[in-house]
N, C-alpha and C positions, 0 to 999 in steps of 0.2 A: 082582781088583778092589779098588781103594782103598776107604774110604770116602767121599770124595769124588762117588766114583759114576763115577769116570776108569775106562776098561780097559787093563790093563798086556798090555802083551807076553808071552805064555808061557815065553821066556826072558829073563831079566833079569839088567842088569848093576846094580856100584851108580851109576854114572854116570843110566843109564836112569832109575831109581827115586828118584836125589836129582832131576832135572830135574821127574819127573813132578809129583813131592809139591811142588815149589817153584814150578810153574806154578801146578797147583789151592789154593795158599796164596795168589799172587797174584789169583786170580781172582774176589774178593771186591771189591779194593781196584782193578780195571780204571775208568776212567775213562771215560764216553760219548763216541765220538768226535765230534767236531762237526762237520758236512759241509756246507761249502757249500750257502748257497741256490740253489735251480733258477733258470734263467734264466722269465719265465711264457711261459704254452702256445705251440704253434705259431700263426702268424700265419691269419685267415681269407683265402681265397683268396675275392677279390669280383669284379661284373662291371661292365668298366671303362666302363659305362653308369653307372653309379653315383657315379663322380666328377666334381666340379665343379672350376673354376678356380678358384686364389686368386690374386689382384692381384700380380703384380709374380713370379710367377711359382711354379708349383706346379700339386698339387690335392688335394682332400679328399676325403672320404667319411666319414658318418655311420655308425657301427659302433649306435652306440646313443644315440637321442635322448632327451635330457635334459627334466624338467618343472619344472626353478627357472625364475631368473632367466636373462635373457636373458644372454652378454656382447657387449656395446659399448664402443666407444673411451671410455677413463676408469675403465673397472671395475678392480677389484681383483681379481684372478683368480688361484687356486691351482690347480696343476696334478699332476697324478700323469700320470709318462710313461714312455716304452718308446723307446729307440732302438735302429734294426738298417740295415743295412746294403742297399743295393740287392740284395743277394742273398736276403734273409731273414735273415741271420747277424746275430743278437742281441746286439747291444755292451753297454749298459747300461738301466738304469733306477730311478726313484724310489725304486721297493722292488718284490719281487720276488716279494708276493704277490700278484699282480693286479689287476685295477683293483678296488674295493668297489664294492657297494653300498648305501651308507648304514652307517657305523659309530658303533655306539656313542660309542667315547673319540674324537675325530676328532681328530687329530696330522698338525700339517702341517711335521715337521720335518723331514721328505727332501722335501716336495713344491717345485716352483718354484713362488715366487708374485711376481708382477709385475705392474705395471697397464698395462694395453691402451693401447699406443701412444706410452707411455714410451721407448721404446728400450731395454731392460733383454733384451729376449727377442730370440730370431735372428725376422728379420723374415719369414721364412715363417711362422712359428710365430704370432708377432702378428697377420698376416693373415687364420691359418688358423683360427685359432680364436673368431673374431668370428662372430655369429650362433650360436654354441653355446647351448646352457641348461644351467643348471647340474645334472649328473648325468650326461651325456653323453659318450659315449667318441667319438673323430674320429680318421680316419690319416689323416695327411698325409703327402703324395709330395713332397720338394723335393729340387729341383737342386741342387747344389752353392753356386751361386751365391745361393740363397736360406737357407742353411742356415747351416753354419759358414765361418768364417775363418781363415787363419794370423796368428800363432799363437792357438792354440784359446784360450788362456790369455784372449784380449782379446775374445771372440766373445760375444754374447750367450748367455740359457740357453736350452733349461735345457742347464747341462754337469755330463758326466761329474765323477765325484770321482777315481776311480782313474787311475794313470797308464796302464794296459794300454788303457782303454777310449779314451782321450786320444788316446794312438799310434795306435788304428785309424784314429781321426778323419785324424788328420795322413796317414797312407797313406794314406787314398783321396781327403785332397782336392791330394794331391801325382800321383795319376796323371792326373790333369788331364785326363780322360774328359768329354764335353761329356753324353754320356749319363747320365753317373753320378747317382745319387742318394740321399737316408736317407728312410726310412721313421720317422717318429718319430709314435705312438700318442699320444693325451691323453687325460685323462678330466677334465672341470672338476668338480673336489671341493666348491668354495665360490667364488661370485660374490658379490660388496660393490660 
């Protein structure tokens, strides 16, 4: 045994005993890896009694109803959101530690913020998030056709940052499935 506190092989070469001693000399000066953020939790599975129509095509559901401000066409509205994929498979989102509940420092610098009915937002999103209050989490179901456009670059938000999550977009609005759809989460953070 080193002093290290390593256990050597009962035979040893010098090869063995220089590697050993040169690991446990490194292993002061090892550096934390940094690991990727988790994509958040798995999706709740709801019952599709619970979903409502949104204009112009879609639907929603109330995950958690909010106690601010209402939003209505003209509000100012910051969003923290989740996108995945008609299968559940989780593309991207705001940030990746869940929706809050009321924070302290409140940073709305990954969140989309755009006011209702601007045109800024993909227009499911703008429809679907009307009648919310602010504090409230909502999934919305849209079609393709409600959602994003080619190329993704010229689409309303909220969008992806990353090019990976970009591509998915573009695959699934390239199989050109009448069925298909995103699931995209909100939680309205701040209403003005």
């Amino acid at each position: 045994t080193v002093a290290s506190g390593l256990k050597l092989p009962s035979t040893l070469s010098r090869r063995s005993v220089g590697a050993t001693v040169a690991l446990a000399a490194l292993r002061p000066l090892a550096l934390p890896l940094t690991v990727a953020a988790a994509p958040p939790g798995e999706m709740l599975n709801l019952d599709p009694s619970q979903f409502s129509k949104i204009p112009g095509g879609g639907q929603y559901a109330d995950l958690r109803v909010g106690t601010g401000s209402e939003v209505v066409a003209g509000s100012k509205l910051s969003i923290n959101w989740v996108l995945r994929r008609s299968n559940g498979y989780f593309v991207d989102a705001s940030s990746t530690d869940g929706f809050s509940t009321k924070r302290d420092n409140f940073d709305e610098s990954k969140n989309f913020v755009f006011t209702v009915g601007d045109g800024t937002a993909l227009s499911g999103v703008d429809a679907g998030v009307r009648g919310m209050r602010q504090g409230g989490t909502r999934r919305l179901v849209l079609p393709i056709k409600a959602a994003y456009s080619l190329p993704v670059d010229k689409s309303g938000g909220p969008l992806p940052d990353g090019y990976g999550p970009r591509r998915q977009i573009e695959r699934e609005l390239q199989r050109q499935d009448p069925y298909n759809y995103f699931y995209i989460e909100v939680e309205a953070t701040r209403v003005r």
